[in-house]
C-alpha positions as CSV (number, residue, x, y, z in Angstrom):
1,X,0.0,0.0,0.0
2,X,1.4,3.6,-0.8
3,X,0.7,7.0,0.4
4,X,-0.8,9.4,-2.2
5,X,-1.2,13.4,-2.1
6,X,-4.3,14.0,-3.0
7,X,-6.4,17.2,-3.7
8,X,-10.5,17.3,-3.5
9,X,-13.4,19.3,-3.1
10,X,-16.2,19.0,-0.8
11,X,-20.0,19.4,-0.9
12,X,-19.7,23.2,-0.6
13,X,-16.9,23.5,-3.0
14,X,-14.5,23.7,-0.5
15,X,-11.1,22.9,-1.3
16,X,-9.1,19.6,0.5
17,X,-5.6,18.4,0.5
18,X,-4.5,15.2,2.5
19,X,-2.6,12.0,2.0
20,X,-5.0,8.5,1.9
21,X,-3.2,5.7,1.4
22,X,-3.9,2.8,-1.2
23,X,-2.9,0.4,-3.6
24,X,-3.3,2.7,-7.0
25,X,-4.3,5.9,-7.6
26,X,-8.2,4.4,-8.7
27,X,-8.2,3.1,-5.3
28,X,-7.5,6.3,-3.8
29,X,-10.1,8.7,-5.7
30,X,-12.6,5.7,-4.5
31,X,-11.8,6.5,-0.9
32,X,-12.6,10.1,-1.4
33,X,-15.5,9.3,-3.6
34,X,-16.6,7.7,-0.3
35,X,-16.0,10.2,1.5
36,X,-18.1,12.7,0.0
37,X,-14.8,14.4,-1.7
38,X,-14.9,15.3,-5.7
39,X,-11.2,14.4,-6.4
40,X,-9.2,16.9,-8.3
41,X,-5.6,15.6,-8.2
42,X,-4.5,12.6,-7.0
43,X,-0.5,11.7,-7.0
44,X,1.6,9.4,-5.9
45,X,3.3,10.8,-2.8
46,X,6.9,10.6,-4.3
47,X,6.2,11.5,-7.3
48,X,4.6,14.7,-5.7
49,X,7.6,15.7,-3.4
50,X,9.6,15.3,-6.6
51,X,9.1,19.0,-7.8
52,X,8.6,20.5,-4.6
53,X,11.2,19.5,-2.4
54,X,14.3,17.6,-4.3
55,X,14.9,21.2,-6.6
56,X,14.9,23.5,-3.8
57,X,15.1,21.8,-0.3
58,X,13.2,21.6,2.9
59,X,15.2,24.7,4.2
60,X,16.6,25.0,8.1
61,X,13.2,25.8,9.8
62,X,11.1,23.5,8.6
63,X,13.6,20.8,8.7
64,X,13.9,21.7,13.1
65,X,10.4,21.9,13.4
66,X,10.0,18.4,11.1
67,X,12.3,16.8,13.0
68,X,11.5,17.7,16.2
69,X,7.7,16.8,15.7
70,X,8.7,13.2,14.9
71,X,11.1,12.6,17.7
72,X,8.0,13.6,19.5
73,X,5.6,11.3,18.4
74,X,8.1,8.1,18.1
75,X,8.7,9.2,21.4
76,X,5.3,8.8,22.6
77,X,5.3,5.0,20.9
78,X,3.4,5.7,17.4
79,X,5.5,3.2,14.8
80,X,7.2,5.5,12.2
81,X,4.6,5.1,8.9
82,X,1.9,6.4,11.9
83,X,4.1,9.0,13.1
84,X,4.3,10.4,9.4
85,X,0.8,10.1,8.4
86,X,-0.2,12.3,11.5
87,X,2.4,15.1,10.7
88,X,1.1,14.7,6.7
89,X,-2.3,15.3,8.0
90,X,-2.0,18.4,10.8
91,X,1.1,20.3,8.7
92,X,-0.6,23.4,6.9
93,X,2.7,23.8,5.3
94,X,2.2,21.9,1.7
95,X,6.0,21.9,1.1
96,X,6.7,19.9,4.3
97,X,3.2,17.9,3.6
98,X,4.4,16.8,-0.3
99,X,8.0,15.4,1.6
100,X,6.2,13.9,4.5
101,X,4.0,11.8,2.5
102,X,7.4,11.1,0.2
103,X,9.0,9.5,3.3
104,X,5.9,7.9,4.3
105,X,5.8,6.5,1.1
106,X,9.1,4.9,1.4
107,X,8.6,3.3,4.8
108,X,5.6,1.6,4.2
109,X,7.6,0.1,0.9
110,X,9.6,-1.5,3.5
111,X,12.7,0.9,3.5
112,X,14.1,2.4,6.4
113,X,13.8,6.0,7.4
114,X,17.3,6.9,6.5
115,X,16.9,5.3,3.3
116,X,14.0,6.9,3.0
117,X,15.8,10.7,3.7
118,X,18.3,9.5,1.3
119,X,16.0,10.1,-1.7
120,X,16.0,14.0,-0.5
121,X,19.6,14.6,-0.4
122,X,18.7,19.0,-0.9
123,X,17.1,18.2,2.6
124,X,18.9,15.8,4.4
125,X,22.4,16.0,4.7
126,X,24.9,13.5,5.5
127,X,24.7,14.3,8.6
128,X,21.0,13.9,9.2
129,X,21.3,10.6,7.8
130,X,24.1,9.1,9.6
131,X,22.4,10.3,13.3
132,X,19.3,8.7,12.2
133,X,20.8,5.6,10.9
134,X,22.8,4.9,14.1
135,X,19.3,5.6,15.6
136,X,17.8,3.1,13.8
137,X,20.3,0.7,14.8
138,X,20.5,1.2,18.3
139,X,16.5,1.6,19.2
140,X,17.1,4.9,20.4
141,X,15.6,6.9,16.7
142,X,13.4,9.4,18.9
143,X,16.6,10.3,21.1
144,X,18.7,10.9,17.9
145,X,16.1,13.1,16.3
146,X,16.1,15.0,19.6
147,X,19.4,15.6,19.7
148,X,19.7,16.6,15.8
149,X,16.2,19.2,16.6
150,X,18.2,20.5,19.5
151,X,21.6,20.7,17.1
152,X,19.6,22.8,14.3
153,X,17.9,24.8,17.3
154,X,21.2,25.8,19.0
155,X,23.3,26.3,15.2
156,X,20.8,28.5,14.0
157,X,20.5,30.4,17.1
158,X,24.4,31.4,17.3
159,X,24.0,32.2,13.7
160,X,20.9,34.8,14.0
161,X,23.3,36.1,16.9
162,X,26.2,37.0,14.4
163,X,24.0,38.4,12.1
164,X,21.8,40.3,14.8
165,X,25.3,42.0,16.1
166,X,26.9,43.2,12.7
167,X,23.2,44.2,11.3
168,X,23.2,47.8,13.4
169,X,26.8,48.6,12.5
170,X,26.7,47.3,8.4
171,X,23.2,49.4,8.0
172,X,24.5,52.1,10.0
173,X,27.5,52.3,7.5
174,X,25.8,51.7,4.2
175,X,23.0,54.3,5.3
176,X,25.8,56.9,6.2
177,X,28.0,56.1,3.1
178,X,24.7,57.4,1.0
179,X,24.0,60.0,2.8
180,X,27.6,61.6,2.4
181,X,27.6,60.4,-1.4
182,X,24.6,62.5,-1.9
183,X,26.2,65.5,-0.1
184,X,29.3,65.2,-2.1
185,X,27.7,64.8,-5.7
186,X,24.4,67.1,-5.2
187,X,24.8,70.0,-2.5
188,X,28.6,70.4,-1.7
189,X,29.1,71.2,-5.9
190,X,25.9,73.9,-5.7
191,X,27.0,75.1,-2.7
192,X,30.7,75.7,-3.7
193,X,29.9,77.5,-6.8
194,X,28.4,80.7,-5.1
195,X,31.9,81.4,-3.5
196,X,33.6,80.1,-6.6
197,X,31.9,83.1,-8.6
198,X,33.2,85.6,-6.5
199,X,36.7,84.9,-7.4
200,X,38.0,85.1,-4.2
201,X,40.8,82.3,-3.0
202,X,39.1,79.4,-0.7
203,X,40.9,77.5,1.9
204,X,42.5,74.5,1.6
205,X,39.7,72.4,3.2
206,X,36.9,73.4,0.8
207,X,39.3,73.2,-2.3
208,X,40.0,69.4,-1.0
209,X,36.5,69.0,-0.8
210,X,35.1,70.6,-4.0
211,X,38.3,68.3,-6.1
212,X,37.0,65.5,-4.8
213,X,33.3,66.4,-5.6
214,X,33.5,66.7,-8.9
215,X,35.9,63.4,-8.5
216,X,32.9,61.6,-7.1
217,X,30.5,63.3,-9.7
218,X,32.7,62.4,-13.0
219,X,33.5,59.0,-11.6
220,X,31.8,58.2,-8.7
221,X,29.3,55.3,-10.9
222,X,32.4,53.9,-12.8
223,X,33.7,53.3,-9.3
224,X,30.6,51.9,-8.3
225,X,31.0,49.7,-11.2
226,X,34.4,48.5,-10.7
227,X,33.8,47.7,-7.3
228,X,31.1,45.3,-7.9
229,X,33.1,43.8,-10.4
230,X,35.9,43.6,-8.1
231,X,33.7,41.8,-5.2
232,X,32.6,39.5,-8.0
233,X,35.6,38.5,-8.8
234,X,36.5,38.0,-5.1
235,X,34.0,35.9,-4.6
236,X,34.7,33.4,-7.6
237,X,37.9,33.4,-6.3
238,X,37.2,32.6,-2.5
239,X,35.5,29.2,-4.6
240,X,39.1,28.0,-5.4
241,X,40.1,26.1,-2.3
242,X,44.0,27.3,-2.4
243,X,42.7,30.8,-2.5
244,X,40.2,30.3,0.6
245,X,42.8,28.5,2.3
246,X,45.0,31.6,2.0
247,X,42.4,33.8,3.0
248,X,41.1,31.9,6.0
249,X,44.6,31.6,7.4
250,X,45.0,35.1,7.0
251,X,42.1,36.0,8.9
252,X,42.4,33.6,11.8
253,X,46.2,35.5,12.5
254,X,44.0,39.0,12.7
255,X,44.2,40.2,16.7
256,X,40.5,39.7,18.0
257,X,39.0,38.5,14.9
258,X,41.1,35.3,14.5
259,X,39.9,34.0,17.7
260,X,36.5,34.7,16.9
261,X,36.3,33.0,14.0
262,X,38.1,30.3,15.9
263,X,35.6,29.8,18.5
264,X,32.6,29.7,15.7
265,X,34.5,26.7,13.7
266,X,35.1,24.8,17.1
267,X,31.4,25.2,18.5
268,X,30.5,24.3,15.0
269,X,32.9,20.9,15.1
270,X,32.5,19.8,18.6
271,X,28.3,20.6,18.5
272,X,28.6,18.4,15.5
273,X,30.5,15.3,17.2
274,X,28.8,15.5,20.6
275,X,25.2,14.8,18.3
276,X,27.0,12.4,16.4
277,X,28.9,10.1,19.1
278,X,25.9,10.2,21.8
279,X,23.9,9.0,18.7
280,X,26.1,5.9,18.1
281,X,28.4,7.2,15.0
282,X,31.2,5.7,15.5
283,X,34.3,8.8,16.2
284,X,36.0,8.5,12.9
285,X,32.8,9.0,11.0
286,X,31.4,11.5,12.9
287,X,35.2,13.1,12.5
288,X,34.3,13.1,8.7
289,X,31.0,13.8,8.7
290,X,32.1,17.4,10.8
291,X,33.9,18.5,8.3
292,X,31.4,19.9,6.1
293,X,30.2,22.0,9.3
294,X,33.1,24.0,9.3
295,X,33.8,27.1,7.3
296,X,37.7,28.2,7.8
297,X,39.8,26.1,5.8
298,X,42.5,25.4,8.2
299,X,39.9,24.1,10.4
300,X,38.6,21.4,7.9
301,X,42.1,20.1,6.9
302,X,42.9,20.2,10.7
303,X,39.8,17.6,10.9
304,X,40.4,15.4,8.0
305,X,44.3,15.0,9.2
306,X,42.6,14.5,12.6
307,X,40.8,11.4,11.3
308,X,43.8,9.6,9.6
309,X,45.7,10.1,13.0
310,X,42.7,8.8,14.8
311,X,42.2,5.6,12.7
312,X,46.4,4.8,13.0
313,X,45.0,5.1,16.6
314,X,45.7,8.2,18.5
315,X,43.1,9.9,20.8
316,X,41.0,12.7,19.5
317,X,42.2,15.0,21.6
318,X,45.9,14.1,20.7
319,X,45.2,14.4,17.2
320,X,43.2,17.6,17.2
321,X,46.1,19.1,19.3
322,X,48.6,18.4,16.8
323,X,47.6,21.3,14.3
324,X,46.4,23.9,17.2
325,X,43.0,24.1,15.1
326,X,40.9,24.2,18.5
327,X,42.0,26.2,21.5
328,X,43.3,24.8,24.2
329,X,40.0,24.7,26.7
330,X,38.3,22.8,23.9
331,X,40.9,19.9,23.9
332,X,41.3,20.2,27.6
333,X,37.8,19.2,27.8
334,X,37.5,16.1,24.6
335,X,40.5,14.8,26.3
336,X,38.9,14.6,29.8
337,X,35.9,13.3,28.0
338,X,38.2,10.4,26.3
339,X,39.3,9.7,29.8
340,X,36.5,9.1,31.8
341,X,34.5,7.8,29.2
342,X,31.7,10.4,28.4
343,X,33.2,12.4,25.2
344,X,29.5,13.2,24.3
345,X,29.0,14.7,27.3
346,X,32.7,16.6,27.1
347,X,31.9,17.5,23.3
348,X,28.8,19.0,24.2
349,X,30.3,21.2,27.3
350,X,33.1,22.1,24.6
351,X,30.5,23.2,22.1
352,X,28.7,25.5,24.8
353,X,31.9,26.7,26.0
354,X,32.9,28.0,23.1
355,X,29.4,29.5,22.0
356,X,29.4,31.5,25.1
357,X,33.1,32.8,24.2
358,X,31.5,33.7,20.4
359,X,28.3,35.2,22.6
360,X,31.2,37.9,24.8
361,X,33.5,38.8,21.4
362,X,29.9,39.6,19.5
363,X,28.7,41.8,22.7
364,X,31.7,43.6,22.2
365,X,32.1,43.7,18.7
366,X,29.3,45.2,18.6
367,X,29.5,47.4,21.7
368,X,32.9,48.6,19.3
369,X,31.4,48.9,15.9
370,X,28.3,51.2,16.6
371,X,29.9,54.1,18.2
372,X,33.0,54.0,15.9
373,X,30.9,54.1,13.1
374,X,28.9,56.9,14.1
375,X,32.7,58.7,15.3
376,X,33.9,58.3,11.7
377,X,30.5,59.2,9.7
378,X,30.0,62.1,12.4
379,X,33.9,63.4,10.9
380,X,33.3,63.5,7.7
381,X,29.9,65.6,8.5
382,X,32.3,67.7,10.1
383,X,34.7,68.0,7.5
384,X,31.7,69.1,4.9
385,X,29.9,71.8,7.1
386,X,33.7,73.3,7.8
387,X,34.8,73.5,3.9
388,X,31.2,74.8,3.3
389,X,31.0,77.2,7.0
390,X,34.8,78.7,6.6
391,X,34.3,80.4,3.2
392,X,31.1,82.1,4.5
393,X,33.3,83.2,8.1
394,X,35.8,84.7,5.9
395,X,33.4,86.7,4.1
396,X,32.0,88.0,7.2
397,X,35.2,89.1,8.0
398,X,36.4,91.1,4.7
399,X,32.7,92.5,5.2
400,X,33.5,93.6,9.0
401,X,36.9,95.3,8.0
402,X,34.9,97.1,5.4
């Protein structure tokens, strides 16, 4: 029997989507026949999720709130294909109801869920599959979906974080970069020329400022368009991986900003293997399964060296220590985890550890960026109202000595 998407109007012309479940597609507009439903559509649940979620993905938040549903329910002892059918039927979202009644599909064929995620790899990354395989192989699926909910949950909330502490200072400075590009280019030039016409010499500051007024207004949109072109072409580059390798070393060696980034790539890593190993992936997969978590380069090669030292059979600690990746709290901690025996528990403390060092350099960061912002806008404010103010004070004074 399969699960198929099916969409149907009622007696008042209301319309109906749902999943029913039967052996073809005849069999299924029968049901709603049956039901008192005038079936529309009717398609195979698969074949429905095929358009909808393979081309563009579940996407982060649907995916936590998905996942953390399920472990839910399993948790409460439905069996998986019920568990499904009752998130297919109360979702109002259509995109997570088409993939829902995909993976239904699956499981009632007889495949396991993780073979079942496997057919949405845009969804469900390695990562998602490998916790809920060792799930299913332990017995302990609703734990492993709680942990991966809880893994999206905490990873999304440090990002939202970084972004919520740069957003006041990067709108602050592209509102203010306007603001004194349409001073330069419009007012300071019509401003200027009234003193220009009287053909008297004007100090240094407002002949500085007019040159590069009419700088800004004869080139100011080819250097607009060179620097697009220019981040364009940084950007392709940062693809290469020996140019992001240079880059990301280069910025982990900046004062303040290199240990930032540090931090990030190590909550990132260690989050990552704490769900991993308390789900039952062994460490040298979950070692290689992190290493698509990471965004600094040095971090990931750190990683993958990590994991041929571990498999010739040093500890994880050892072998992250070797390239000074992590900082030294965060190995402190695995290897103390290694020792006693709970390096889920150690990874996890490591993780938060460093999330709350990220949490203090963003306070800060940001504490820093807004008022220097401001400083440096409020100075070049200044420098316009004095190249436009002292040619008007040394009128007053010729006209005072006359």
């Amino acid at each position: 029997m399969a699960a198929f998407q099916y969409q149907a109007l009622d007696a008042t012309g209301q319309e109906q989507r749902g999943v029913v479940d039967a052996d073809t597609a005849r069999s299924a507009r029968q049901q709603l026949r049956d039901r008192g439903l005038h079936p529309v559509s009717v398609e195979a649940a698969v074949e429905a999720a095929g358009g909808v979620v393979v081309r563009r993905g579940l996407g982060t938040s649907r995916l936590a709130v998905f996942t953390q549903q399920l472990a839910t329910l399993l948790g409460a002892g439905l069996p998986i294909d019920e568990a499904l059918g009752a998130l297919a039927d109360e979702t109002d979202d259509l995109k997570l109801r088409h993939l829902v009644a995909a993976l239904r599909g699956r499981v009632r064929e007889g495949r396991s869920l993780a073979a079942a995620l496997a057919e949405f790899p845009e969804s469900f990354d390695e990562l998602y599959i490998a916790t809920v395989t060792a799930g299913e192989s332990s017995g302990r699926l609703d734990g492993a979906l709680h942990r991966l909910a809880e893994y999206a949950d905490q990873r999304d909330s440090l990002q939202r974080e970084v972004w919520t502490a740069l957003a006041y200072p990067v709108l602050l400075l592209i509102v203010a970069t306007a603001v004194v590009t349409g001073l330069m280019t419009s007012v300071v030039p019509k401003v200027i020329d009234v003193f220009e016409n009287l053909g008297r010499d004007l100090p240094w500051l407002t002949v500085a400022m007019v040159s590069l007024s009419r700088f800004l207004s004869a080139w100011g949109l080819w250097l607009g368009l060179a620097l697009a072109l220019f981040i364009t072409f940084a950007l392709g580059a940062l693809q290469r991986p020996a140019v992001r390798a240079r880059v990301d070393a280069l910025m982990l060696r900046l004062p303040g900003l290199g240990r930032l980034l540090r931090a990030m790539d190590t909550a990132r890593a260690t989050r990552t293997l704490a769900v991993l190993v308390s789900s039952g992936v062994p460490v040298l997969d979950a070692i290689k399964l992190s290493v698509g978590t990471v965004r600094r380069e040095p971090m990931r090669v750190a990683l993958r060296q990590a994991a041929v030292r571990v498999r010739e059979g040093a500890t994880l600690a050892r072998a992250l220590g070797e390239h000074k990746a992590m900082p030294p709290v965060a190995l402190r901690l695995i290897g103390s985890g290694e020792k006693s025996g709970q390096l889920a528990t150690m990874l996890e403390a490591a993780a938060a550890q460093q999330s709350r060092e990220v949490r203090t350099h963003l306070s800060v960061v940001a504490a820093i960026l807004g008022p220097v912002v401001i400083l440096l806008v409020g100075a070049v404010v200044l420098a316009i109202v004095l190249a436009i103010l002292l040619p008007i004070f040394e009128l007053n004074s010729l006209v005072g000595r006359a």
